[in-house]
TORPA-4810 file (N, C-alpha, C, O; in nm, 3 decimals):
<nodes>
NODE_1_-0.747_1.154_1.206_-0.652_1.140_1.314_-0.662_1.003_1.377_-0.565_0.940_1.419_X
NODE_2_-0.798_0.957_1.380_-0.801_0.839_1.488_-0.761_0.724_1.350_-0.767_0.607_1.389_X
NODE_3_-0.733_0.734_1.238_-0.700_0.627_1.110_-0.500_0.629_1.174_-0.425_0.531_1.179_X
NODE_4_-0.476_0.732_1.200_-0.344_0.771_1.176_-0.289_0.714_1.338_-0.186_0.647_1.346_X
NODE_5_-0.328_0.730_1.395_-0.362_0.631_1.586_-0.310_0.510_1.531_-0.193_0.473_1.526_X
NODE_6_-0.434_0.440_1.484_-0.458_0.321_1.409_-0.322_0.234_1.353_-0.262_0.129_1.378_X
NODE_7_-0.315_0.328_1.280_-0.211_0.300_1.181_-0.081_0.268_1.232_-0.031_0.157_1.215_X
NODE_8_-0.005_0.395_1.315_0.113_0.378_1.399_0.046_0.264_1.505_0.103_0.170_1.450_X
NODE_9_-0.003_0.222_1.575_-0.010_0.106_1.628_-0.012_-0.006_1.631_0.011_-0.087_1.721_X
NODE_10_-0.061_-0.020_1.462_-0.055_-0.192_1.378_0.115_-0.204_1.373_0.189_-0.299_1.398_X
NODE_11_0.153_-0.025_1.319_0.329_-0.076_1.304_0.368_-0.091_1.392_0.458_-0.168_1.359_X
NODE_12_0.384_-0.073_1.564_0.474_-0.088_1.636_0.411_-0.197_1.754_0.333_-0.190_1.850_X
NODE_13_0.495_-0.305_1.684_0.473_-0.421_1.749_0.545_-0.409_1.907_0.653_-0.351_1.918_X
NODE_14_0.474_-0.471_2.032_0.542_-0.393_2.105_0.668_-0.490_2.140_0.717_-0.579_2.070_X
NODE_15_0.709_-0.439_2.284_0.871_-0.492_2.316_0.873_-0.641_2.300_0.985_-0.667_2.256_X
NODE_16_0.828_-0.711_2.309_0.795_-0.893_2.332_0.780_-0.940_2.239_0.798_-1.060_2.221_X
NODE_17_0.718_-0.806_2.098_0.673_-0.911_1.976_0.775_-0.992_1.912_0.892_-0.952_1.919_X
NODE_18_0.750_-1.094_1.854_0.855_-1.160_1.774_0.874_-1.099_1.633_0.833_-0.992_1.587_X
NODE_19_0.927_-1.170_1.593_0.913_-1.154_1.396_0.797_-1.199_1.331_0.796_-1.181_1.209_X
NODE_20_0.711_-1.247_1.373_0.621_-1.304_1.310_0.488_-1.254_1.353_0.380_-1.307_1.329_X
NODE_21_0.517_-1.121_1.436_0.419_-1.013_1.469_0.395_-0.909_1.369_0.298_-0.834_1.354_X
NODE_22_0.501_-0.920_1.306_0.518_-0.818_1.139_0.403_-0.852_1.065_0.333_-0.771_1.004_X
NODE_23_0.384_-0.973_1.073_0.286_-0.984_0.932_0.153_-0.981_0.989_0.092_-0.920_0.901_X
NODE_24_0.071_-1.009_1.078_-0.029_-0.901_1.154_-0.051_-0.793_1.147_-0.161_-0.745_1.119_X
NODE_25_0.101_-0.702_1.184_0.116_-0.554_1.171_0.062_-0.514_1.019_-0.037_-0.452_0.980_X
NODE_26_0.188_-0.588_0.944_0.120_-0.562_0.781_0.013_-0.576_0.718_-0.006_-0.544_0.600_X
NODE_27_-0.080_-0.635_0.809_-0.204_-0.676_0.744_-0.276_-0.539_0.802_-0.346_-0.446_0.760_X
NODE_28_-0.226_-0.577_0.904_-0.366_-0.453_0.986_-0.310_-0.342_0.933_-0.404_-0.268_0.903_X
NODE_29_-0.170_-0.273_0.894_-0.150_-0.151_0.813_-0.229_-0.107_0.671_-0.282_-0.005_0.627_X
NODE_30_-0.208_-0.241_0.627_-0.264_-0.248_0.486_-0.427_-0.233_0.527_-0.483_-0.181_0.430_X
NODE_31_-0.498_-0.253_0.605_-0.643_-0.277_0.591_-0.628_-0.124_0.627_-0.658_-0.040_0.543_X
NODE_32_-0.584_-0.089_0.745_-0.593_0.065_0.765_-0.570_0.161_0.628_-0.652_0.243_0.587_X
NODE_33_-0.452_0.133_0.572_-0.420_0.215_0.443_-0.573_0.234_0.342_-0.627_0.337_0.301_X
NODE_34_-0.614_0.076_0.327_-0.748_0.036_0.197_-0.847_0.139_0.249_-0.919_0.205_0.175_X
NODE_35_-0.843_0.151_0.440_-0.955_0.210_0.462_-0.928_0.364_0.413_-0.991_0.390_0.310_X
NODE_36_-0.871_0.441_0.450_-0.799_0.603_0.449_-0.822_0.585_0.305_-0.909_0.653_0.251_X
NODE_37_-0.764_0.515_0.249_-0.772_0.593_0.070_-0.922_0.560_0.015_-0.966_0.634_-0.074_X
NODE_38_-1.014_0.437_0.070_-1.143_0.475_0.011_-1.211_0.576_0.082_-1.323_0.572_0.030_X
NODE_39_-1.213_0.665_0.169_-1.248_0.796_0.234_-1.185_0.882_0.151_-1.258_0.979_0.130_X
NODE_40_-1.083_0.890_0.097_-0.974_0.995_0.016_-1.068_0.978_-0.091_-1.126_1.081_-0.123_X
NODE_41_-1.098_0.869_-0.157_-1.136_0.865_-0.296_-1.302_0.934_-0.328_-1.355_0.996_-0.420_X
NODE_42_-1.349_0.871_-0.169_-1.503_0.935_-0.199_-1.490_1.076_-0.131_-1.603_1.112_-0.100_X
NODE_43_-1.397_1.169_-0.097_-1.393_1.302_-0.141_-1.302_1.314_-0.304_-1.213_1.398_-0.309_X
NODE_44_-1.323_1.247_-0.401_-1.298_1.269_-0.528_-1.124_1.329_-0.538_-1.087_1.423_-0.609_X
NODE_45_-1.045_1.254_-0.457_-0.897_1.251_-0.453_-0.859_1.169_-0.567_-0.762_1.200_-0.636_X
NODE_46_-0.949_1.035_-0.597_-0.871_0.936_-0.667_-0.859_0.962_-0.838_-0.911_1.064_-0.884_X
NODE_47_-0.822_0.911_-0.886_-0.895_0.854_-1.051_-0.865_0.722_-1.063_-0.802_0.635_-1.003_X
NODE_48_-0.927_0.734_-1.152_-0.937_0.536_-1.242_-0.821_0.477_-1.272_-0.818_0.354_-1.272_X
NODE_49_-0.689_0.562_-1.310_-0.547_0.542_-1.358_-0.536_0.451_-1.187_-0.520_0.332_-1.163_X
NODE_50_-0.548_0.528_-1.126_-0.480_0.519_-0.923_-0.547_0.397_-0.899_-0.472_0.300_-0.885_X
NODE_51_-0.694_0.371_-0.889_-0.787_0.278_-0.835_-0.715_0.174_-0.938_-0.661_0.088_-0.868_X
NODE_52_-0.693_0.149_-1.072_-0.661_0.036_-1.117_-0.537_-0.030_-1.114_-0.508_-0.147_-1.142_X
NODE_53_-0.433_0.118_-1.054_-0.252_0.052_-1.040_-0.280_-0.035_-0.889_-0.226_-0.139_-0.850_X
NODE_54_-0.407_0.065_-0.809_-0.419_-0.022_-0.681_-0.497_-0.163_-0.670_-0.460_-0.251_-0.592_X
NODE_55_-0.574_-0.173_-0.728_-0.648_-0.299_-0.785_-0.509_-0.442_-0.807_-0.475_-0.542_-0.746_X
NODE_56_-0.475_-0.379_-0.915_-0.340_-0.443_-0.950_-0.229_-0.458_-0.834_-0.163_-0.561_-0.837_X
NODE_57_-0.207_-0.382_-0.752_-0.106_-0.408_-0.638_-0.169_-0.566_-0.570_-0.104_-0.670_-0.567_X
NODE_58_-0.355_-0.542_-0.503_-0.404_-0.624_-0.439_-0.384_-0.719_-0.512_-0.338_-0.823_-0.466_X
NODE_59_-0.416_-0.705_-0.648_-0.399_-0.881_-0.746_-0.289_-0.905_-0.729_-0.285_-1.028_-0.742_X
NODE_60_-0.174_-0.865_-0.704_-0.023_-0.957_-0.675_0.010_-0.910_-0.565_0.104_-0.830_-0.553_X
NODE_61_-0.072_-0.958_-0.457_-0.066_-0.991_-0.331_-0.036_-0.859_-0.258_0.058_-0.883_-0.183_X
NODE_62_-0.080_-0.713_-0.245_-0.042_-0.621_-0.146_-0.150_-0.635_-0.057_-0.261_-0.637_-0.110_X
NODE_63_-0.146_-0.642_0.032_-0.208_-0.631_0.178_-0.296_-0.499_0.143_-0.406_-0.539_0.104_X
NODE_64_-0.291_-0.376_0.141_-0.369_-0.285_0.100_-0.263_-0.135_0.091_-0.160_-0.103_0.150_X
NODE_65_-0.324_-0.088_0.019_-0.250_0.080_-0.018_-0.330_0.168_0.005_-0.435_0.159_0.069_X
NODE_66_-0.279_0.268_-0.054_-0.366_0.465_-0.075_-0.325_0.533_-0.139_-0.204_0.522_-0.161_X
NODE_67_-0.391_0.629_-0.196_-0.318_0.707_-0.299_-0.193_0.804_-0.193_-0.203_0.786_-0.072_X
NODE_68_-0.112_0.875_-0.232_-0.027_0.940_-0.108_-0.031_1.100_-0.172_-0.094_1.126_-0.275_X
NODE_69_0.035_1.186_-0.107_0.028_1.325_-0.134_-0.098_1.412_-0.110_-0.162_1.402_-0.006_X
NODE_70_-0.135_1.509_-0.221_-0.239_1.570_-0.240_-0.353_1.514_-0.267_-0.456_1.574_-0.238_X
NODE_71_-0.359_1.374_-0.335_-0.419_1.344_-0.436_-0.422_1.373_-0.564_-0.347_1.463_-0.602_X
NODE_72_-0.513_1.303_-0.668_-0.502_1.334_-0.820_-0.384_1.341_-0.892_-0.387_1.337_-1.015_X
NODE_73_-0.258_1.354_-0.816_-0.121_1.324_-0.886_-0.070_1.137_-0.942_0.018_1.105_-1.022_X
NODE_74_-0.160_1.053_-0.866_-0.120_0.978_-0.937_-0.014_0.886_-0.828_0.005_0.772_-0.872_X
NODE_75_0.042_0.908_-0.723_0.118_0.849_-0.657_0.021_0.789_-0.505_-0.060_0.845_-0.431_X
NODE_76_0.067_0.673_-0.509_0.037_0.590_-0.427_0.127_0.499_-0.325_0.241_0.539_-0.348_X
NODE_77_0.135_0.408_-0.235_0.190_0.311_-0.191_0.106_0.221_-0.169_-0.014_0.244_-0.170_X
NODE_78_0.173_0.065_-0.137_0.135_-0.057_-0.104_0.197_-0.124_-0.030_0.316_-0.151_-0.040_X
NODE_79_0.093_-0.172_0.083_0.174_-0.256_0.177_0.198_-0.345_0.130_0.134_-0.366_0.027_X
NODE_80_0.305_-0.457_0.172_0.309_-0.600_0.174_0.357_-0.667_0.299_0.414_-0.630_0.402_X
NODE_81_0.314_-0.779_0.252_0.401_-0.894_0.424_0.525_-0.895_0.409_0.570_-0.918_0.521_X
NODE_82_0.611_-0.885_0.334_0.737_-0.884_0.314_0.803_-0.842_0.188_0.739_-0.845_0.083_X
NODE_83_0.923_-0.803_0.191_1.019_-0.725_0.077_1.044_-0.811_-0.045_1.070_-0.765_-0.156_X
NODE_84_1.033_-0.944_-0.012_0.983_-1.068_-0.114_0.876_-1.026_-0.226_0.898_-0.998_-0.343_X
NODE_85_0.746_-1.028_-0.153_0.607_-1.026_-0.195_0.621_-0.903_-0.276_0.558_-0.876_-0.378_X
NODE_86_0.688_-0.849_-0.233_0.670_-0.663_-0.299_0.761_-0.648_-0.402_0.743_-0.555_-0.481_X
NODE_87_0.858_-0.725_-0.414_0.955_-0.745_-0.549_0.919_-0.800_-0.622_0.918_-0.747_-0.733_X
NODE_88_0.891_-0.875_-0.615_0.751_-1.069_-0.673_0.685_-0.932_-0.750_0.732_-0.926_-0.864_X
NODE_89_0.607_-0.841_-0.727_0.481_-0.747_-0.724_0.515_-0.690_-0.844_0.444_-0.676_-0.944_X
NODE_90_0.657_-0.651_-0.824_0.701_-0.534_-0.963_0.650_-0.532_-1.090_0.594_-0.427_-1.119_X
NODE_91_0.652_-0.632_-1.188_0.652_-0.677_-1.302_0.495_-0.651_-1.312_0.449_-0.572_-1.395_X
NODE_92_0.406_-0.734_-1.211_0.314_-0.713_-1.242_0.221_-0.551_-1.275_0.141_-0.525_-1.366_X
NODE_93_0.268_-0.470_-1.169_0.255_-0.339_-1.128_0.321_-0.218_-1.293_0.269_-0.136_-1.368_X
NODE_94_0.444_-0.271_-1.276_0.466_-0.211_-1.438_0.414_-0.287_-1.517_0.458_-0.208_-1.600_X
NODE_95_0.340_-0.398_-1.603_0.243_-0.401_-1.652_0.113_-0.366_-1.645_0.046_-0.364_-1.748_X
NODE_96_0.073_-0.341_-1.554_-0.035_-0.236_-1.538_-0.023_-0.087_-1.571_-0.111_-0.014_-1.616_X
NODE_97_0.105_-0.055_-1.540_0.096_0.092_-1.561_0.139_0.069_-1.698_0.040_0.102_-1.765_X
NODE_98_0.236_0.029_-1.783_0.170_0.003_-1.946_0.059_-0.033_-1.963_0.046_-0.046_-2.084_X
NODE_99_-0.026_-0.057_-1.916_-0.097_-0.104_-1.970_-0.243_0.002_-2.004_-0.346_-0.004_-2.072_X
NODE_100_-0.173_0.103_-1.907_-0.249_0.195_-1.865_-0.257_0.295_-1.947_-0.350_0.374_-1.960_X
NODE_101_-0.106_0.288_-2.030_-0.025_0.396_-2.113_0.004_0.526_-1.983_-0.012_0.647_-2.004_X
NODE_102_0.056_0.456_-1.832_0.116_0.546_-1.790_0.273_0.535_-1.766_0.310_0.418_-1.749_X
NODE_103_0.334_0.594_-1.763_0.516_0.631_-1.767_0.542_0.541_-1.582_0.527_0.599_-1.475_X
NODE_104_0.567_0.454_-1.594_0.538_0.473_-1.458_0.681_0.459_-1.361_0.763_0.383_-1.412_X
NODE_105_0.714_0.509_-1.257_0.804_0.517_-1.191_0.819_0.465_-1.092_0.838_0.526_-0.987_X
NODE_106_0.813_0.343_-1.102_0.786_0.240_-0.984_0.900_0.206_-0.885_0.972_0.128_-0.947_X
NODE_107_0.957_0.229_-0.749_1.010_0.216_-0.675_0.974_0.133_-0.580_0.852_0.136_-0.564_X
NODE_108_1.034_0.055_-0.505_1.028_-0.064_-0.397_1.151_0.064_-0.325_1.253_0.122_-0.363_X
NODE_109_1.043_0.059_-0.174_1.116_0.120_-0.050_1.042_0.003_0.071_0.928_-0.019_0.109_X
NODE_110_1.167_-0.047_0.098_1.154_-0.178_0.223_1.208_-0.111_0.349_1.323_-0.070_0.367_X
NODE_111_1.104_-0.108_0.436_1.106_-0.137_0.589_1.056_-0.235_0.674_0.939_-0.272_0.668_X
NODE_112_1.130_-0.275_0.745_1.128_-0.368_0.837_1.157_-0.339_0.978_1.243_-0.257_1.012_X
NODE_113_1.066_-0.425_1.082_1.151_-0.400_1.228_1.179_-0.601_1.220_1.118_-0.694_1.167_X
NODE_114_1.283_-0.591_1.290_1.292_-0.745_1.353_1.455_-0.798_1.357_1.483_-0.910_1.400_X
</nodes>
């Protein structure tokens, strides 16, 4: 609960912030996210397929992710500083998941405040 506090508070920059309070937010989301999913993982949520598509997000620049759902399914998200960085990301991300020999179903969902 107190990760999930955390979390909604990095996102909501308050009334005064500018645009360039986003990428603070995104950082501190992303470090919050890295934190929650290595707690997820050491209750044995993750696998090696997940830890290495996330590995791979951080190598082309995501701020930090988590696996999402139940766990063990395989689905995750990743922050980034911007809808740029996270498109930039794609190619790399589906080469990983070939690479993985997984099917992978990779979607870009962009939010922004500003």
């Amino acid at each position: 609960a107190r990760l999930l506090r955390e979390a909604a508070a990095a996102a909501e920059p308050g009334p005064r912030a500018s645009a360039s309070a986003a990428v603070p937010a995104a950082a501190a989301l992303g470090e919050l996210a890295s934190r929650a999913h290595a707690l997820l993982a050491g209750l044995g949520l993750s696998s090696p397929a997940l830890e290495s598509m996330l590995a791979a997000g951080r190598a082309a620049g995501a701020l930090g992710g988590k696996l999402s759902g139940a766990g063990g399914g395989g689905a995750f998200y990743l922050v980034f500083a911007s809808a740029a960085e996270a498109e930039a990301a794609l190619p790399a991300l589906g080469a990983a998941a070939r690479g993985l020999g997984v099917e992978a179903g990779i979607s870009l969902l962009v939010t922004a405040r500003g």
